[in-house]
Structures are given as C-alpha cells and as structure tokens.
TORDREN-512143 format. One record per residue (C-alpha): residue number from 1; z, y, x; residue in one letter. Coordinates in steps of 0.5 Angstrom, whole numbers, plus 500, padded with zeros to 3 digits. Each point is the difference from the previous one (the first is absolute). Layout:
BEGIN
     i    c3    c2    c1   aa
   NUM     Z     Y     X    A
...
//
This chain:
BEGIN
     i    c3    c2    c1   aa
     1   660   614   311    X
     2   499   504   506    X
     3   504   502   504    X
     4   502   507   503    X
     5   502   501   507    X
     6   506   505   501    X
     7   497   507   503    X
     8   505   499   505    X
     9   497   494   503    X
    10   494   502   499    X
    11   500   506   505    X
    12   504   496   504    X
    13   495   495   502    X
    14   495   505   500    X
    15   504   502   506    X
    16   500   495   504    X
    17   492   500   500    X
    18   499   495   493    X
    19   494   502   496    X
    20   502   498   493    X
    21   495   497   494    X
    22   500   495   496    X
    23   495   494   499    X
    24   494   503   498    X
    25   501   505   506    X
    26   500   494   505    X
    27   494   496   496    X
    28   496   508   501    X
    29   498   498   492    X
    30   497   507   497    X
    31   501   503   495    X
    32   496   497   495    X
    33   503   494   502    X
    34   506   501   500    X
    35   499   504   493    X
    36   497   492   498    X
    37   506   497   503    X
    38   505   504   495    X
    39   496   499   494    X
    40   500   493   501    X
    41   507   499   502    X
    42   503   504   494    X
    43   495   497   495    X
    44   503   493   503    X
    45   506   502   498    X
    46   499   503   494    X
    47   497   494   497    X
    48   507   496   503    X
    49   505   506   495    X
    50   494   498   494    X
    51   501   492   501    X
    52   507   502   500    X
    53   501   504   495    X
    54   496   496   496    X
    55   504   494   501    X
    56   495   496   504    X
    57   500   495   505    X
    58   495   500   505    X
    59   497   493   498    X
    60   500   504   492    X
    61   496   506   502    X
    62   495   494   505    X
    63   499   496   493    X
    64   498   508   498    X
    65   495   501   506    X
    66   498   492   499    X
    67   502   500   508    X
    68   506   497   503    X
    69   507   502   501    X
    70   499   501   507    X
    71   495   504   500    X
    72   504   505   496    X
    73   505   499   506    X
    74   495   504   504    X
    75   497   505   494    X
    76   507   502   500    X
    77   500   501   507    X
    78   494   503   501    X
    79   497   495   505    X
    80   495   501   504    X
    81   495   496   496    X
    82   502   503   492    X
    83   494   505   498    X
    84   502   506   498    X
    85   497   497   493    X
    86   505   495   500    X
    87   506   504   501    X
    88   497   505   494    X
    89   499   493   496    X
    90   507   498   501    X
    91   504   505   498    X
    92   495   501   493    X
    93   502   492   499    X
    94   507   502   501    X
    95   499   505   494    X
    96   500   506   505    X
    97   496   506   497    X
    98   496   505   505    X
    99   496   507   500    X
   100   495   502   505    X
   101   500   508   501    X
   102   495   504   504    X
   103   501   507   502    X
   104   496   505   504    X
   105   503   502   507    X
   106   499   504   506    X
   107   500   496   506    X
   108   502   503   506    X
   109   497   498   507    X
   110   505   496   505    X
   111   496   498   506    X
   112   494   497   501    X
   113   500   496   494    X
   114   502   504   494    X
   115   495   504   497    X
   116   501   507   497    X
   117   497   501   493    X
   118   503   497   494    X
   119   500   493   497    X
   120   504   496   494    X
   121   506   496   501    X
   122   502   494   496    X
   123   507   500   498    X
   124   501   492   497    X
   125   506   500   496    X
   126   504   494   498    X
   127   505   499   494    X
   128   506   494   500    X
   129   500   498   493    X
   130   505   496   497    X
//
C-alpha cells in the first residue's frame, strides 16, 4: 500500500528547504527503469492475489513451478533474482489469465532522452480468477 503525505506536511517541509522524492529519486533510476520496477512490483502481487484466490499454498504453487516454496517467497515479492519470466509464469500457474494489448502513440520529447515522433505502448493486463 502507498502511503500519502498530507499536503500540508508536504508544503511545509518544502519550507524549511527539504527536497521530497521518493526511492527511485534518491537511486536517480530512469524512467525505463522505474517503468520495469512497477511492472515486476504489480505482477509479483498479482500472482500473490491468484495463489490466494486459488486457494494455494506457496509450496502447492512451487510443486506447480517444480521449484521450492522459497523461491515462491521471492517470485512473490519480486526479489532481485525473479525474471520477468518467472513472475509471468507464476501467475499462469496459479491460474491467473493475461493479455497484452499494443497501441500506436505519439510520444512527446521530455529532455535529452525522450525522442518526439510515435511509438507503441504495451499495456499488460492481469486477471485474478477465482
């Protein structure tokens, strides 16, 4: 769950001189990156929600992956060391359903590493069934 400063906190410590952001200012991830971390973050939870509503365990859902209970631990939690493509493996397991949807975009250029002209945007989207 994220948490939410109250604006008038906010303002006020932007008074006494603080600069606010949160951990993918301080580490100065990219966008790209920061686009990668959230992905991961809300599969790994995803395929949490669809173990549960399926009624499994970790070590059911490990037997499943034919990998341990631990390393569903860290699937679902997204540790450093879980693809992408065990975390999208995982949640299938666990009988969750997904589409990938492409569309055309316009992308606007923001600094020196945004690029103007147009592009595709994949949008993956996950579905906890029960």
């Amino acid at each position: 769950m994220r948490r939410v400063m109250k604006q008038s906190k906010r303002k006020a410590l932007e008074a006494a001189g603080w600069k606010l952001g949160d951990a993918a200012d301080f580490l100065e991830m990219s966008d790209d990156e920061r686009q990668l971390l959230d992905a991961r973050l809300e599969l790994a939870l995803a395929v949490r929600r669809q173990r549960a509503a399926s009624n499994l365990s970790q070590a059911e859902l490990g037997r499943r992956l034919k990998t341990s209970q631990p390393r569903v631990a860290k699937i679902e939690r997204a540790a450093t060391d879980v693809s992408l493509d065990q975390l999208v493996k995982a949640f299938a397991a666990a009988g969750g359903t997904f589409s990938i949807q492409t569309t055309k975009t316009r992308i606007r250029g923001k600094g020196k590493r945004r690029p103007q002209g147009s592009g595709e945007v994949a949008t993956l989207k996950v579905a906890v069934s029960k």
